[in-house]
C-alpha positions as CSV (number, residue, x, y, z in Angstrom):
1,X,-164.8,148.7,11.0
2,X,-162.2,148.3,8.1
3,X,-160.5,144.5,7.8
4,X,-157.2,146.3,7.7
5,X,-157.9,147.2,11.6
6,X,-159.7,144.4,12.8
7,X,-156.9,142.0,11.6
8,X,-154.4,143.7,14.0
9,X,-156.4,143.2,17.0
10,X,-157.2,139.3,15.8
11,X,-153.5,138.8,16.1
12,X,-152.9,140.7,19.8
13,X,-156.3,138.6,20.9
14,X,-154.6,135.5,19.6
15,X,-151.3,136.3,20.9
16,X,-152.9,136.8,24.7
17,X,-154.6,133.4,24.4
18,X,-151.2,132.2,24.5
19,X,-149.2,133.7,26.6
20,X,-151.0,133.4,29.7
21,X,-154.0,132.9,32.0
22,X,-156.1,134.2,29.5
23,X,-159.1,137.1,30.0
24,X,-161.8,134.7,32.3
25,X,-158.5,133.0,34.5
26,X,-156.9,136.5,35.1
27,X,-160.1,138.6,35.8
28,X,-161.3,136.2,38.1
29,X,-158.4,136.1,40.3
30,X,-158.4,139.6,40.2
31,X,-161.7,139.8,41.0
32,X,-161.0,137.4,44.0
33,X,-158.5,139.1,45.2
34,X,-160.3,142.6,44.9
35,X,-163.1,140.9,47.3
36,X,-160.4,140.8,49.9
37,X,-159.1,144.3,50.1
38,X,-158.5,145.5,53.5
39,X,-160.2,149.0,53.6
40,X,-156.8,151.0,53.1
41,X,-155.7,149.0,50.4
42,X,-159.2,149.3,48.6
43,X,-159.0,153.2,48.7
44,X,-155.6,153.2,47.4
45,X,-156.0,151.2,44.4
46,X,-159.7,152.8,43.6
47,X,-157.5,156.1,44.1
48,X,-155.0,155.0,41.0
49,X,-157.1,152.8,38.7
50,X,-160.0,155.7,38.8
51,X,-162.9,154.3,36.6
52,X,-161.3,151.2,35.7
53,X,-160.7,148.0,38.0
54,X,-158.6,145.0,38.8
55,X,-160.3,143.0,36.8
56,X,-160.7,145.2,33.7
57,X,-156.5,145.7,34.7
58,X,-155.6,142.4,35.3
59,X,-154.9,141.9,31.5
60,X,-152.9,144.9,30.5
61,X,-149.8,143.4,31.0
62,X,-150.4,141.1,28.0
63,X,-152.0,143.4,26.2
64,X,-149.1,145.8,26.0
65,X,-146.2,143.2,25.7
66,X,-145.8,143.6,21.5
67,X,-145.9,147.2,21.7
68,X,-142.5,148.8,20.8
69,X,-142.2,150.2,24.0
70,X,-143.1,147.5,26.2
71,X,-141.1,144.2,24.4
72,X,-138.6,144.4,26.7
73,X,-141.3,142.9,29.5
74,X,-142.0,139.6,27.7
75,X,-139.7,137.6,29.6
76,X,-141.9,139.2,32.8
77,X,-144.2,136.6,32.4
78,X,-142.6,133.4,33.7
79,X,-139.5,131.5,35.1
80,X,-137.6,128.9,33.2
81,X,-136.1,126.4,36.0
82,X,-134.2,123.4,35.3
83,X,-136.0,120.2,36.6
84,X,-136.0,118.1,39.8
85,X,-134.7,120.5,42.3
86,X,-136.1,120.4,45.7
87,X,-137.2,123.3,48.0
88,X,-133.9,124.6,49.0
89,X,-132.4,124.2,45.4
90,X,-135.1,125.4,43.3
91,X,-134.7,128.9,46.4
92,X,-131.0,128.9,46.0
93,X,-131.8,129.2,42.1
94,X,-134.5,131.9,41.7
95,X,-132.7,134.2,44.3
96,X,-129.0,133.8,42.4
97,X,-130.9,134.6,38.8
98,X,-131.1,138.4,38.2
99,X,-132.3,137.8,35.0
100,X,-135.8,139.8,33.8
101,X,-138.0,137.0,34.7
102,X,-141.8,136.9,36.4
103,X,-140.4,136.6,40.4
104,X,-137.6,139.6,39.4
105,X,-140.4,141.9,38.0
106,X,-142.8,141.0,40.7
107,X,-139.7,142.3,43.4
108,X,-139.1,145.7,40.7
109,X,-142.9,146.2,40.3
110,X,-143.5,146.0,44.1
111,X,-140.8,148.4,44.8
112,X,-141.5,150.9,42.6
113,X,-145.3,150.7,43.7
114,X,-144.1,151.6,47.6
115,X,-141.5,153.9,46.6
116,X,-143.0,157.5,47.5
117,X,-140.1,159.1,44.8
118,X,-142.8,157.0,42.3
119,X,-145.2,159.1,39.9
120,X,-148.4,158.8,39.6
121,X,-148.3,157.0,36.4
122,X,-145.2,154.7,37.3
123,X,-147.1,153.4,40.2
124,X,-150.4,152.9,38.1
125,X,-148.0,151.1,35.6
126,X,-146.6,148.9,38.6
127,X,-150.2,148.3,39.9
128,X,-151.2,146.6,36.8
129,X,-148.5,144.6,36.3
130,X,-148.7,143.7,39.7
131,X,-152.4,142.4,39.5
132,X,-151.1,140.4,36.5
133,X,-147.8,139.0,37.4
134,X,-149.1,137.0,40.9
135,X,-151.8,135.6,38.7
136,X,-148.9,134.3,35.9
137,X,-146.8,132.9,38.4
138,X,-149.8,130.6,39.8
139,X,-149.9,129.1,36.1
140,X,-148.2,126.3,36.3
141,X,-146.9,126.4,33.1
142,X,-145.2,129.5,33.8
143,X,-142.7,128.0,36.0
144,X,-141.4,125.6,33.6
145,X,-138.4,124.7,30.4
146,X,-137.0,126.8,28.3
147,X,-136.5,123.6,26.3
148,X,-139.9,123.2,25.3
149,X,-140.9,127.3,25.7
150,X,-142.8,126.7,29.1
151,X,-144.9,123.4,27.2
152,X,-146.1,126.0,24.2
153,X,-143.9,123.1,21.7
154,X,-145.6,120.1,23.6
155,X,-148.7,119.0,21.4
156,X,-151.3,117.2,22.2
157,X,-154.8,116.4,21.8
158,X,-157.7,117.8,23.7
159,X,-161.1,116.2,23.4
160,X,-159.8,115.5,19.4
161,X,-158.5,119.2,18.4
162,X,-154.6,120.3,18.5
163,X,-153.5,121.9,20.8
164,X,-150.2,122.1,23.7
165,X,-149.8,122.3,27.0
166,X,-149.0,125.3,27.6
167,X,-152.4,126.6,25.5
168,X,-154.5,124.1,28.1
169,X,-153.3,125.1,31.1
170,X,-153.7,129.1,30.2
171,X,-157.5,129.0,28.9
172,X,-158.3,125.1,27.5
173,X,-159.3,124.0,31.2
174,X,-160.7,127.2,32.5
175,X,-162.9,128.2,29.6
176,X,-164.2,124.4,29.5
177,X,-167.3,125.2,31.3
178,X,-168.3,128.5,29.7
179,X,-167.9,130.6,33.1
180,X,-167.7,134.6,32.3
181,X,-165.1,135.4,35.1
182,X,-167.5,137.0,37.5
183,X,-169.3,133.3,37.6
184,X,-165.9,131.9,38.1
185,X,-165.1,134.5,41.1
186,X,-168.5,133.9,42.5
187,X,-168.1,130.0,42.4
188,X,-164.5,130.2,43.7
189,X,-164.2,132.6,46.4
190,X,-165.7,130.4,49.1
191,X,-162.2,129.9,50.9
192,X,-161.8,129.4,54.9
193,X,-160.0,131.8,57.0
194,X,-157.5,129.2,58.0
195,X,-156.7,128.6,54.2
196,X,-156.4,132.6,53.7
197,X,-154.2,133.0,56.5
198,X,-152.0,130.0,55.5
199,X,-151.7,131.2,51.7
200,X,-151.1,134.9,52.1
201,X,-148.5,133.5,55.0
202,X,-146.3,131.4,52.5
203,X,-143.6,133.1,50.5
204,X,-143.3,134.3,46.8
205,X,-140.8,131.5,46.5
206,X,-143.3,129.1,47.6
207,X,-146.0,130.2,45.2
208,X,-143.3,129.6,42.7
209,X,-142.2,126.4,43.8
210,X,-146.2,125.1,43.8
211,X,-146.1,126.2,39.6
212,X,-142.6,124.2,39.7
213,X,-144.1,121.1,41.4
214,X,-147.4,121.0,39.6
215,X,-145.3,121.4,36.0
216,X,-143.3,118.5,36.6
217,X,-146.2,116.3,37.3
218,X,-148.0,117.6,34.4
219,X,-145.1,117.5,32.0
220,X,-145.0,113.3,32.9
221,X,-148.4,112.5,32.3
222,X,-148.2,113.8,29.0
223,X,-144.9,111.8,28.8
224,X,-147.4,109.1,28.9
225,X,-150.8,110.2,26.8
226,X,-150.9,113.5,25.0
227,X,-154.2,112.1,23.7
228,X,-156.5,113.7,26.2
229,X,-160.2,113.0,26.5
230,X,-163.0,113.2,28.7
231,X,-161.3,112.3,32.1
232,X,-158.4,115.2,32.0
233,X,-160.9,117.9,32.9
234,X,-162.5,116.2,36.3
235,X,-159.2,114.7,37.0
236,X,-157.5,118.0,36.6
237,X,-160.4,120.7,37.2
238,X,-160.0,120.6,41.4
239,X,-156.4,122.2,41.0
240,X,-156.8,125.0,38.4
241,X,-159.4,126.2,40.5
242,X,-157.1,126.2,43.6
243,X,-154.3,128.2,41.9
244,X,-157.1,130.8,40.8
245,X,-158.5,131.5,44.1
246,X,-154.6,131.0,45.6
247,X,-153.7,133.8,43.5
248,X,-156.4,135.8,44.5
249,X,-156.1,135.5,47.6
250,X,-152.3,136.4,47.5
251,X,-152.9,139.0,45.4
252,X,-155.3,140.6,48.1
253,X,-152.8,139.9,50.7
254,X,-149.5,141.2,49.0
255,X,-151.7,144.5,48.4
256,X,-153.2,144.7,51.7
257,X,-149.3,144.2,53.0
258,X,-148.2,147.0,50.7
259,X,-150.7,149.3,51.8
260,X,-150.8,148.7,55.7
């Protein structure tokens, strides 16, 4: 292939490693999620997807975000909150902001996916931006400062390279072990019935307010060491992995709900 066409694709590759889950976070919780499908739900999303799937899917919404047509979705991807509210507040706030942001698109995506008036292609557009939206909003990072652009301007250091907190919350921790994404699925999607029905039971809001929480805390530690060795992985490893499969599981539920 020429260098004058491989060098686009370097910079959208590059560009997706810092905007979100990344490829291995956002197939697996599609994956996941695609392992729970009611029946119904199964047949209707084979129906509109055809040959591909919800993994292959799960990273179009990235991949289209710095085309002409699509810019206006960047802002799609997260929720810029203002910090220490509690439960009630941090509600009061998402529900009152009708500006284009990750819970907002979720709502318009959802919509237009149940709305029979939909075409075909609108509700394979919605579909896909659905699969990738409920994993965004389970990236902490996501639901975060404008201040700082969602921790993309904090910098630290990871096992001795640069990096920021944004970048190590989207792929640093969950490509630290080398899992291809149907490893991670596989490894993950050992989750009780009693957690399944609790997660799929709590609200969008709460998903949201989970990112929110888990920010905050991460925000502070870096407060106090953005030199990060050894010990952030282990320490931190047991909660990424429980935002994957929650998001996977929600993802199956808010589909299986969709297509009762």
């Amino acid at each position: 292939m020429n260098s004058k066409r491989i060098f686009p694709f370097l910079l959208v590759a590059i560009a997706c490693s810092l905007i979100s889950w990344g490829v291995v976070a956002h197939r697996s919780i599609a994956k996941i999620a695609q392992n729970h499908l009611s029946p119904k739900a199964k047949a209707a999303v084979t129906a509109l997807l055809g040959t591909e799937d919800m993994p292959i899917v799960s990273t179009y919404a990235d991949e289209i975000r710095y085309s002409s047509g699509y810019k206006y979705t960047g802002s799609w991807h997260y929720l810029n909150v203002k910090e220490g509210l509690t439960f009630d507040e941090f509600k009061k706030t998402v529900l009152s902001d009708t500006s284009a942001n990750v819970y907002n698109a979720l709502l318009k995506m959802k919509a237009q996916l149940k709305d029979p008036k939909s075409t075909r292609a609108e509700k394979i557009f919605a579909l896909k931006m659905i699969i990738h939206f409920v994993g965004d909003l389970h990236q902490p990072m996501h639901v975060s400062r404008a201040e700082d652009k969602g921790g993309n301007d904090i910098k630290l250091k990871f096992q001795g390279k640069d990096s920021n907190l944004h970048s190590l919350w989207d792929s640093g921790l969950v490509e630290y072990n080398g899992f291809t994404f149907t490893e991670m699925a596989t490894a993950l999607d050992h989750i009780s019935d009693p957690k399944i029905k609790k997660w799929q039971s709590d609200s969008m809001i709460k998903w949201l307010y989970e990112s929110y929480q888990i920010s905050d805390t991460l925000y502070k530690e870096i407060e106090e060491n953005s030199n990060l060795d050894y010990t952030y992985y282990p320490k931190h490893s047991e909660l990424y992995k429980m935002r994957i499969q929650q998001a996977g599981i929600r993802l199956a539920g808010l589909l299986n709900e969709i297509y009762k």
